[in-house]
C-alpha positions in Angstrom: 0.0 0.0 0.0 3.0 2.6 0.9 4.3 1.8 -2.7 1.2 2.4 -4.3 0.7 5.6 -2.4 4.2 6.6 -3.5 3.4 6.0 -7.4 0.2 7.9 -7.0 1.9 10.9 -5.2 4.4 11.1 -7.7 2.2 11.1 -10.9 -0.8 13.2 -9.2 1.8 15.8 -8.3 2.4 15.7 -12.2 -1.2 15.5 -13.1 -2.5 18.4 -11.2 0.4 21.1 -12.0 -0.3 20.3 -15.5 -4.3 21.1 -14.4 -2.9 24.3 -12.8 -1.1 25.5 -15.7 -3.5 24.4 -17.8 -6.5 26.4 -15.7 -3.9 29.1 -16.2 -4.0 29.1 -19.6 -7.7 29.4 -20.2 -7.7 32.1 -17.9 -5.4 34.2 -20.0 -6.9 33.2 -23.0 -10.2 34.6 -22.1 -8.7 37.6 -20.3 -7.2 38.5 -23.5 -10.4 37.8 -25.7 -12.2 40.2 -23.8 -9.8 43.1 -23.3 -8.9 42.7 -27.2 -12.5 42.4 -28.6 -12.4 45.3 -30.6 -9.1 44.3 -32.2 -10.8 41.0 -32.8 -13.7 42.1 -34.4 -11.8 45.1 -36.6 -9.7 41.8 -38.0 -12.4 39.9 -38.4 -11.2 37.4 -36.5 -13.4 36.0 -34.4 -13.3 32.4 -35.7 -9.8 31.9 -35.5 -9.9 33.2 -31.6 -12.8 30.9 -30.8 -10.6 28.0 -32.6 -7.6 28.9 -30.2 -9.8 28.8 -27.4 -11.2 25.7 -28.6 -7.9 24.0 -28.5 -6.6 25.9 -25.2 -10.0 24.6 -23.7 -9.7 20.8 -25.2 -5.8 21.0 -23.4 -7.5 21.7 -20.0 -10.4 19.2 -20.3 -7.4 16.7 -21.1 -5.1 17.2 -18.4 -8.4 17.5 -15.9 -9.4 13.7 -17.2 -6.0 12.8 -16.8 -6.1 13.9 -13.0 -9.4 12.3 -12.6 -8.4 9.2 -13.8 -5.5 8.8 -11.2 -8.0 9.0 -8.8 -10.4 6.7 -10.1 -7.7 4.1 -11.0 -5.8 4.8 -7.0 -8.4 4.6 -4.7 -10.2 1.2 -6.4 -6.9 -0.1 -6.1 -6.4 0.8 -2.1 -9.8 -0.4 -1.3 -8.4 -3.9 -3.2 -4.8 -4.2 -1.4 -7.2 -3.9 2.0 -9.2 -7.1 0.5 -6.2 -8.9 -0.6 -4.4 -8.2 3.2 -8.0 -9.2 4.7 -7.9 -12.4 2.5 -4.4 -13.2 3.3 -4.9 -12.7 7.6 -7.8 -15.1 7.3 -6.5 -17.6 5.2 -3.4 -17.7 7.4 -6.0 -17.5 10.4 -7.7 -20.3 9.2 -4.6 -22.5 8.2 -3.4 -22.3 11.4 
């Protein structure tokens, strides 16, 4: 159990910096949208800054799945180590 708490540290501290920074991102994406609207719309260029948002968006949703999925996959897996040790007390219980 300490070694898979270690693996999960280790990759969640990964998972949710690249969150952060990717939180980050959209956040200065948008502020930048909005304070440069007019500059937007005098280019005509509101499809291409929807598109980069789009992608800067799809990045965040990615890395936040990523992060979620550590989760998911970590605390199923506790919950079975605590059967397996359970199993393997009995059995030894039992056997002698």
């Amino acid at each position: 159990m300490v070694l898979a708490t270690w693996l999960f540290t280790r990759q969640a501290q990964i998972a949710f910096r690249e969150t952060r920074s990717r939180i980050a991102a959209v956040v200065g994406d948008l502020a930048e949208n909005i304070s440069g609207m007019r500059v937007i719309q005098a280019f005509a260029q509101e499809a291409a800054s929807q598109e980069h948002f789009d992608g800067v968006n799809r990045a965040n949703r990615d890395a936040n799945i990523a992060a979620m999925t550590l989760s998911f996959v970590y605390l199923p897996g506790v919950e079975f180590l605590g059967i397996v040790a359970t199993c393997i007390v009995l059995w030894f219980g039992g056997w002698r």
